[in-house]
MOPAC internal coordinates of N, CA, C and O (Angstrom, degrees):
PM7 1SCF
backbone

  N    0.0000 0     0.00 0     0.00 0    0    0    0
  C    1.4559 1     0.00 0     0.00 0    1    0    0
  C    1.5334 1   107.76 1     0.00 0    2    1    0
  O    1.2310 1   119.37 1   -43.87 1    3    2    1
  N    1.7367 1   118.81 1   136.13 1    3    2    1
  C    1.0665 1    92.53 1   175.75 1    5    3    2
  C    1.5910 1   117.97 1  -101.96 1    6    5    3
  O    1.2310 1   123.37 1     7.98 1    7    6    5
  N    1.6135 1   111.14 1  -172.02 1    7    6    5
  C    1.1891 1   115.55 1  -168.19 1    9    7    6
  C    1.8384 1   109.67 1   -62.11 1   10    9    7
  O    1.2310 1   115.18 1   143.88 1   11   10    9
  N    0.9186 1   126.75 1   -36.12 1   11   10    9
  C    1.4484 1   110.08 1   158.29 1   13   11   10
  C    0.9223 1   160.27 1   -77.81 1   14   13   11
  O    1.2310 1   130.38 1   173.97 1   15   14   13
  N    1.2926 1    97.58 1    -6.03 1   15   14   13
  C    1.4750 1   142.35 1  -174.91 1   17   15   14
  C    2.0056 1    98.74 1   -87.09 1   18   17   15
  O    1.2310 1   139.44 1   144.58 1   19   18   17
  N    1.1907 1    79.91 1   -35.42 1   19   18   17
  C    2.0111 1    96.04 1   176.42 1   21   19   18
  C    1.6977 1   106.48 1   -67.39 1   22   21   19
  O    1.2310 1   129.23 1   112.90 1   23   22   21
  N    1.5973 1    99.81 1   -67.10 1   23   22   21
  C    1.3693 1   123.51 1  -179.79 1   25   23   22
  C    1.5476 1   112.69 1   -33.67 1   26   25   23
  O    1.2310 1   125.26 1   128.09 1   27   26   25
  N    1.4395 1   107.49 1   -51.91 1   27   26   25
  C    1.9192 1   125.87 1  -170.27 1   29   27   26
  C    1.7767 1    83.44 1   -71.19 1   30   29   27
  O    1.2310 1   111.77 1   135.74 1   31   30   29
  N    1.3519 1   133.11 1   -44.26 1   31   30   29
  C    1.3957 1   131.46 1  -153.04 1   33   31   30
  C    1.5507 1    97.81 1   -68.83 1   34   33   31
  O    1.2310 1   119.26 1   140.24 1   35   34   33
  N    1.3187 1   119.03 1   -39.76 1   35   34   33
  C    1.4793 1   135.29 1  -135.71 1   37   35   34
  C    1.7390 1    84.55 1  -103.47 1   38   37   35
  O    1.2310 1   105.03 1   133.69 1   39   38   37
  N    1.3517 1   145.30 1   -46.31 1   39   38   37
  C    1.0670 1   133.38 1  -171.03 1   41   39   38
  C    1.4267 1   113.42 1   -81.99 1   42   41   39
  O    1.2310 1   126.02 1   146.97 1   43   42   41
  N    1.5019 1   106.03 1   -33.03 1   43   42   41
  C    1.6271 1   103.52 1   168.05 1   45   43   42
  C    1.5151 1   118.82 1   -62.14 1   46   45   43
  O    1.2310 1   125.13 1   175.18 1   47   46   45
  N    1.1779 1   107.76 1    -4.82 1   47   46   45
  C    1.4073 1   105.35 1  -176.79 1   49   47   46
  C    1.4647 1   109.47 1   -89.95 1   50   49   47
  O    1.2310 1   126.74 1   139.75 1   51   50   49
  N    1.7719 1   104.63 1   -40.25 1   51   50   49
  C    1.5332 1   112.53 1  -178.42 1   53   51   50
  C    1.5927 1    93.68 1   -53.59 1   54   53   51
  O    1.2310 1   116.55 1   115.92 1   55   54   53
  N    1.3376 1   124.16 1   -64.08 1   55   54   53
  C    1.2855 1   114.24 1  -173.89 1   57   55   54
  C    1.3696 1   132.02 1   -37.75 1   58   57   55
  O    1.2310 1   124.13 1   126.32 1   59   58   57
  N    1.4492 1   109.69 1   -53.68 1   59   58   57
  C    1.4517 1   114.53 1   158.75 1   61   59   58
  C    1.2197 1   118.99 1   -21.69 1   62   61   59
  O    1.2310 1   123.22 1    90.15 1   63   62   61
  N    1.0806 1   111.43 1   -89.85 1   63   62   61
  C    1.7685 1   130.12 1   150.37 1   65   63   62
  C    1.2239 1   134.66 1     1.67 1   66   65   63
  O    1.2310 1   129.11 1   132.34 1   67   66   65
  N    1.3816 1   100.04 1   -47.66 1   67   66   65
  C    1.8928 1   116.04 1   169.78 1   69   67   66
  C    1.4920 1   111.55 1   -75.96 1   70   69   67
  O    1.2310 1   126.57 1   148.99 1   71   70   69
  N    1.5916 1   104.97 1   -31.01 1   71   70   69
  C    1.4422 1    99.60 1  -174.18 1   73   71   70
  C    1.4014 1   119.19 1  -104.15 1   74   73   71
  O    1.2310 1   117.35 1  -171.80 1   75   74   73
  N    1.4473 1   122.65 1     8.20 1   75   74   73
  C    1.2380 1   135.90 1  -179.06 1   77   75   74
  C    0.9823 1    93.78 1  -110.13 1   78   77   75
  O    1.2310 1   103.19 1   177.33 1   79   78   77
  N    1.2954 1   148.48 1    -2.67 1   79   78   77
  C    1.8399 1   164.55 1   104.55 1   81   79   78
  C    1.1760 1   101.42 1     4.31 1   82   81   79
  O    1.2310 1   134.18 1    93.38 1   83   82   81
  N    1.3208 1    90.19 1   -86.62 1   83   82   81
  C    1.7609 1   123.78 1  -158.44 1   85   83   82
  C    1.5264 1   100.11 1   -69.95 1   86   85   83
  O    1.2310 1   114.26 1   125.28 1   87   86   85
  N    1.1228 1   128.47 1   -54.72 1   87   86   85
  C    1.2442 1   135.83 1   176.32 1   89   87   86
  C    2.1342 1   109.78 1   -43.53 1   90   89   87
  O    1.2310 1   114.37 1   136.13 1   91   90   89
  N    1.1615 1   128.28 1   -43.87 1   91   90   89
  C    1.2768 1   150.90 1   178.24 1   93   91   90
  C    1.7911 1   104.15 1   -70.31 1   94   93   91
  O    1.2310 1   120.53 1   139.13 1   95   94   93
  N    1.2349 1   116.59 1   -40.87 1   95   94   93
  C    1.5373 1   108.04 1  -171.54 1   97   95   94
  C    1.6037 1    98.02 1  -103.35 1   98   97   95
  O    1.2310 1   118.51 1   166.70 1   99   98   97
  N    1.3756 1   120.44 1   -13.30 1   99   98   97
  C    1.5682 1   120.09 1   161.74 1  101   99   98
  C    1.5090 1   108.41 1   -69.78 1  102  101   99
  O    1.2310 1   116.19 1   148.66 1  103  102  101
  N    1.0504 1   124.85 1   -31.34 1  103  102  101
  C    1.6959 1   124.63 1   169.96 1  105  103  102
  C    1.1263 1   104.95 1   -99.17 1  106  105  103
  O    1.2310 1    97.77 1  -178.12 1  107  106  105
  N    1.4675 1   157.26 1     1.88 1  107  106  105
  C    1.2280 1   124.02 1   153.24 1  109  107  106
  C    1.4453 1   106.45 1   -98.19 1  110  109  107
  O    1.2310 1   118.73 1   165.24 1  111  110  109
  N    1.5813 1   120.02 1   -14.76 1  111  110  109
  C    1.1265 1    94.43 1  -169.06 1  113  111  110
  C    2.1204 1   107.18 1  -108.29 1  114  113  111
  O    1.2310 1   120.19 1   173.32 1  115  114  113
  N    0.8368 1   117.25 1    -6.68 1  115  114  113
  C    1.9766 1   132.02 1  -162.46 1  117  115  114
  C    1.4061 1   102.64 1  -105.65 1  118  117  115
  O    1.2310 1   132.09 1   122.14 1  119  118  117
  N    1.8515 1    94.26 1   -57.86 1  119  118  117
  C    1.6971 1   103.57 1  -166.53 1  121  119  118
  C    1.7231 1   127.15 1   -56.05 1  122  121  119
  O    1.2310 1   120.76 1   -66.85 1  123  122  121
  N    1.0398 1   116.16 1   113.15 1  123  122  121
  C    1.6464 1   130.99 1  -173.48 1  125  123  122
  C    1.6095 1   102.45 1   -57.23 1  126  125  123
  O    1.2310 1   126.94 1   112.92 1  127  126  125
  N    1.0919 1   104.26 1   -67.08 1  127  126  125
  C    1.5842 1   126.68 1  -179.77 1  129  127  126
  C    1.4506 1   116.46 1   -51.48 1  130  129  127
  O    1.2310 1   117.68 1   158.54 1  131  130  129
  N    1.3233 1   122.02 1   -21.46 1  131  130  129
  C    1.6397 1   123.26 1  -172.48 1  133  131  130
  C    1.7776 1    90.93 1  -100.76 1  134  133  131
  O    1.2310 1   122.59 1   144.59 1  135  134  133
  N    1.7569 1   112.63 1   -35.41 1  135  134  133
  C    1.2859 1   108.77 1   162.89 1  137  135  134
  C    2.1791 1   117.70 1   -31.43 1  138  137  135
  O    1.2310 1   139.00 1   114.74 1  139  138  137
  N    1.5460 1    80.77 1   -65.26 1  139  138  137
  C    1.7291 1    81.17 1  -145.04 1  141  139  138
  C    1.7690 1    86.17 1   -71.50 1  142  141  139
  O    1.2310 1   109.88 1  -172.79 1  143  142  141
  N    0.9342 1   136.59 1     7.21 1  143  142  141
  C    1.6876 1   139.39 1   179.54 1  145  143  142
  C    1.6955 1    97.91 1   -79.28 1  146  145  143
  O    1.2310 1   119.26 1   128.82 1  147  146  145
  N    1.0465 1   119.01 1   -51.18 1  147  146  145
  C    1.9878 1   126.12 1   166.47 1  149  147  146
  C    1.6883 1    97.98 1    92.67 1  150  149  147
  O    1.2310 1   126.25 1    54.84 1  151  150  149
  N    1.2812 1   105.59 1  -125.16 1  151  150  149
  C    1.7148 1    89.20 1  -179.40 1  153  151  150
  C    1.5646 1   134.26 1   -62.90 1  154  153  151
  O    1.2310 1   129.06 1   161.85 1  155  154  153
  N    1.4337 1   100.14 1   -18.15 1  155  154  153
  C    1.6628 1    98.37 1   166.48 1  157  155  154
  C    1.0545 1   123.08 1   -66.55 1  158  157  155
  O    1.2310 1   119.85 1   155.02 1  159  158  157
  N    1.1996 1   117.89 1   -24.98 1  159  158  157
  C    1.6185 1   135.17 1  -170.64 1  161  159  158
  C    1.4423 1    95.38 1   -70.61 1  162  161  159
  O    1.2310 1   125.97 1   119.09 1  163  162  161
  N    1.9169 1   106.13 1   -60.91 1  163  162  161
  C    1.6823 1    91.68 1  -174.98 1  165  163  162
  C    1.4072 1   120.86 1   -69.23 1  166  165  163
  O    1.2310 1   108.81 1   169.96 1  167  166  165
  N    1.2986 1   138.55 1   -10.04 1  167  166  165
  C    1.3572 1   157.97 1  -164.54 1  169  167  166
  C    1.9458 1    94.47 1   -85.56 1  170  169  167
  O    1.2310 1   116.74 1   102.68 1  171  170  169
  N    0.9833 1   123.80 1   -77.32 1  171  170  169
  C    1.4483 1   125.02 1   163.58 1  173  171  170
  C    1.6445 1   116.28 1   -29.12 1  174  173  171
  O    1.2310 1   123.93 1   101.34 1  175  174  173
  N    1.3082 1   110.06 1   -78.66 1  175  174  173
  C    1.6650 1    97.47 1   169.81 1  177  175  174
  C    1.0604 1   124.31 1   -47.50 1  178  177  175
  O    1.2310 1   114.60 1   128.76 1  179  178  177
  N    1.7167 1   127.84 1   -51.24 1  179  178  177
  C    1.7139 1   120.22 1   155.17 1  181  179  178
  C    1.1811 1   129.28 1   -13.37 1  182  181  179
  O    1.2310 1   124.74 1    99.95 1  183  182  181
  N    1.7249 1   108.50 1   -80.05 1  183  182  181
  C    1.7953 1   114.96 1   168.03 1  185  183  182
  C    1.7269 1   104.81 1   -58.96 1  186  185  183
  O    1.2310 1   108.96 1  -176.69 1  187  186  185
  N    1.1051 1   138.27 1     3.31 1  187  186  185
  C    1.1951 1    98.33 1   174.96 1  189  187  186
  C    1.7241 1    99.29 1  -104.87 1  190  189  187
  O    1.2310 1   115.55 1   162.85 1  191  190  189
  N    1.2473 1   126.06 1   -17.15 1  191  190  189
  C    1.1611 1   143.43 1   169.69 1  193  191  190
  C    1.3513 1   118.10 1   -42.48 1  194  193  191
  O    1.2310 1   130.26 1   131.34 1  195  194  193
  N    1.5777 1    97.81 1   -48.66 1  195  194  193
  C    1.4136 1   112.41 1  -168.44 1  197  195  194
  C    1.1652 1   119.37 1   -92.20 1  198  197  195
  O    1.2310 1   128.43 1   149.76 1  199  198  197
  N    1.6478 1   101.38 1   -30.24 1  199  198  197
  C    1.5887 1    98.22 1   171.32 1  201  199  198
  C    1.6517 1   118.99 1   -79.43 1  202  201  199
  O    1.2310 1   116.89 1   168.30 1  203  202  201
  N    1.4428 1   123.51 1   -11.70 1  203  202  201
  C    1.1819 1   119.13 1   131.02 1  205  203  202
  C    1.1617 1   161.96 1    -9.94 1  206  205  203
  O    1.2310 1   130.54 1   106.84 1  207  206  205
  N    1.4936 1    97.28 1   -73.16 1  207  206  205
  C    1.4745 1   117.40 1   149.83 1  209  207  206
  C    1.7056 1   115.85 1   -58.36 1  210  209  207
  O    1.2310 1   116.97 1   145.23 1  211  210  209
  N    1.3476 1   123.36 1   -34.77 1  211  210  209
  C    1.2782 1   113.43 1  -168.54 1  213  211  210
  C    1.3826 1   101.71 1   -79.35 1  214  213  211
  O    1.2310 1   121.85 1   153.22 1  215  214  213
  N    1.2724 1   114.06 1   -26.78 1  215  214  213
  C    1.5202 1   103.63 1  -173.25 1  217  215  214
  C    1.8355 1   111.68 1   -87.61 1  218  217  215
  O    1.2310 1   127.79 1   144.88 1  219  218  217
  N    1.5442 1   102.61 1   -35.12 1  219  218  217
  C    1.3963 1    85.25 1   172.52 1  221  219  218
  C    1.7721 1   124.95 1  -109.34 1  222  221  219
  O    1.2310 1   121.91 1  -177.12 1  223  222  221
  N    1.2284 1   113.94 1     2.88 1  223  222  221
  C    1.9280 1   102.38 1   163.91 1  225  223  222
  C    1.5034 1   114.89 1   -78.75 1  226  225  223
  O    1.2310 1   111.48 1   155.77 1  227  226  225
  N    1.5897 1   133.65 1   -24.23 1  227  226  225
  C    1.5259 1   105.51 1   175.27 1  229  227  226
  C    1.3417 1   113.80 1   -99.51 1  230  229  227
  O    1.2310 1   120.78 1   165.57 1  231  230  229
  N    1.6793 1   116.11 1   -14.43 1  231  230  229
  C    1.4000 1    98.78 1   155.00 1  233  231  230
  C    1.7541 1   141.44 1   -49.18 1  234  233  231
  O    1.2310 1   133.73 1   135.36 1  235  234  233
  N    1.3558 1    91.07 1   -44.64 1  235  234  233
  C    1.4056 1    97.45 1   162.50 1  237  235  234
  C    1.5449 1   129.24 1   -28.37 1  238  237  235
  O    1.2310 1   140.69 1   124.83 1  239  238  237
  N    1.6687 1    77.46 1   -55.17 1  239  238  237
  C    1.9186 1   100.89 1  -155.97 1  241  239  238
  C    1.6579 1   102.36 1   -69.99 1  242  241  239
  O    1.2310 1   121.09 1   164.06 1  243  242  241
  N    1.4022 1   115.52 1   -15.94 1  243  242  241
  C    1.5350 1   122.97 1  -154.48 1  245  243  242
  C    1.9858 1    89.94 1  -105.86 1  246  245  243
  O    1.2310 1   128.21 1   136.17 1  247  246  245
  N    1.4387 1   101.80 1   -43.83 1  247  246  245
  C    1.6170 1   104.13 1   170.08 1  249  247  246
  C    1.5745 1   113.40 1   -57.83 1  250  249  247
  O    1.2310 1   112.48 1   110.96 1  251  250  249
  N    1.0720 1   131.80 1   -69.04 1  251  250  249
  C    1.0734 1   135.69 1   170.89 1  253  251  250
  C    1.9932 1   113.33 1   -41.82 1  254  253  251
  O    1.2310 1   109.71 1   132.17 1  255  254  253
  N    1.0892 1   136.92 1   -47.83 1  255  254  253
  C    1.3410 1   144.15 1   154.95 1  257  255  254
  C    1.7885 1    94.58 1   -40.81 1  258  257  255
  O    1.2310 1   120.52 1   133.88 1  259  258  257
  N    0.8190 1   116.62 1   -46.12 1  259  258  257
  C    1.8891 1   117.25 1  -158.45 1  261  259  258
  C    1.3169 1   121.67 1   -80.55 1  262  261  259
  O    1.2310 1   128.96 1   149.08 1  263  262  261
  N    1.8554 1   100.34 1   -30.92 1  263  262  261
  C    1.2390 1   128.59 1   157.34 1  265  263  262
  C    1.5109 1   117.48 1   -47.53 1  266  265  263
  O    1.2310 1   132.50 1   103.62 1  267  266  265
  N    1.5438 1    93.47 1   -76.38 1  267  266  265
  C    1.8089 1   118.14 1  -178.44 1  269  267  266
  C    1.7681 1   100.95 1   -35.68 1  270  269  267
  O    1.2310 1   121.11 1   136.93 1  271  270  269
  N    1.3349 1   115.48 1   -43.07 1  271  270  269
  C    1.3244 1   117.71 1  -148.92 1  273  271  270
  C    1.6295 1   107.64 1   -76.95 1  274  273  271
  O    1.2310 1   130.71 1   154.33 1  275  274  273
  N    1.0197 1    96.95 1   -25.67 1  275  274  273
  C    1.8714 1   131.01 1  -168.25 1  277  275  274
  C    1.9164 1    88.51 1   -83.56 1  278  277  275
  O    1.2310 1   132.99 1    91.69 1  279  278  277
  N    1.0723 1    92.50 1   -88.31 1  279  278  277
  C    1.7354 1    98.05 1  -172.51 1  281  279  278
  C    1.8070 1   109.56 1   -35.81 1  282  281  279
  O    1.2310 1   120.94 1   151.95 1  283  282  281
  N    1.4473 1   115.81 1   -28.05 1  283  282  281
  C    1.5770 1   114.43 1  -171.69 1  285  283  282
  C    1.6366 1    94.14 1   -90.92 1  286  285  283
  O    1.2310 1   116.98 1   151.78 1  287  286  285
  N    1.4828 1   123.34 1   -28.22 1  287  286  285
  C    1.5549 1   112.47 1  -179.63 1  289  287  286
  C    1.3784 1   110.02 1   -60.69 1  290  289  287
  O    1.2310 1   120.83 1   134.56 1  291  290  289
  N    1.6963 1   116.02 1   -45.44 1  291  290  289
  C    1.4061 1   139.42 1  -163.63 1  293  291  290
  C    1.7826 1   100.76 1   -63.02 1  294  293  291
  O    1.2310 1   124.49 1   133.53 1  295  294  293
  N    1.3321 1   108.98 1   -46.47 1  295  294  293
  C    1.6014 1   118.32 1  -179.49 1  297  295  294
  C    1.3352 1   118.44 1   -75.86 1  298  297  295
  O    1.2310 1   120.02 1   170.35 1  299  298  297
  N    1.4858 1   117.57 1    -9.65 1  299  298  297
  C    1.2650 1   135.19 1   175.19 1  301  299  298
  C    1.8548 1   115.15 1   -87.37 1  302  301  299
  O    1.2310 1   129.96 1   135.59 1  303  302  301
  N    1.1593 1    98.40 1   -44.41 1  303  302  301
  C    1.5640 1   116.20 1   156.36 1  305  303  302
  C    1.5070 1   135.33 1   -51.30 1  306  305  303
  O    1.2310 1   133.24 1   136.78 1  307  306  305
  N    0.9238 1    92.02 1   -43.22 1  307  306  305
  C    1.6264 1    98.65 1  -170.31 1  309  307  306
  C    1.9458 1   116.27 1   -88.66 1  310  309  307
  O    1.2310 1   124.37 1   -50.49 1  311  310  309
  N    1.1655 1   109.21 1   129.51 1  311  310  309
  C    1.8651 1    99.99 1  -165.04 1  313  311  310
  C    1.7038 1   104.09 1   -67.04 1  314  313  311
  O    1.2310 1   130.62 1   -35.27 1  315  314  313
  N    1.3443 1    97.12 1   144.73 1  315  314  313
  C    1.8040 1   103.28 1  -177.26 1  317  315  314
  C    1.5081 1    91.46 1  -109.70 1  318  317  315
  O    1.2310 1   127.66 1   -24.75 1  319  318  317
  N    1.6681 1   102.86 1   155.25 1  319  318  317
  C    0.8846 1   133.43 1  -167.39 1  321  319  318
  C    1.5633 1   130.00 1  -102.76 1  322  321  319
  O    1.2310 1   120.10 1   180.00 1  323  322  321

């Protein structure tokens, strides 16, 4: 796979992530219907919360590493003065 092909993979995921976020605190906190459900209701916003988080905090952490790695090849390249 290549590296941008990674990069495009790795941000769609953060996105995911943001909205399986957002999606989780719109049902625990707006949703009527996840109300009158009682602990399933909070159990649903939980996993969606969490699977959130799983999809977007180590992508980050692995984008940012992928970044760094790129920007130090690029600075390694170029003649200093």
């Amino acid at each position: 796979m290549s590296e941008q092909r990674l990069i495009l993979l790795l941000k769609s995921s953060i996105i995911l992530g943001l909205c399986l976020i957002s999606l989780g605190i719109y049902f625990h906190m707006f949703s009527d219907y996840m109300h009158s459900l009682g602990v399933r209701g909070i159990i649903i916003s939980a996993l969606c919360i969490a699977l959130g988080l799983i999809f977007s905090l180590p992508t980050k952490m692995y984008l940012t590493f992928l970044l760094m790695k790129r920007e130090a090849e690029l600075a390694s390249k170029t003649p200093k003065s």
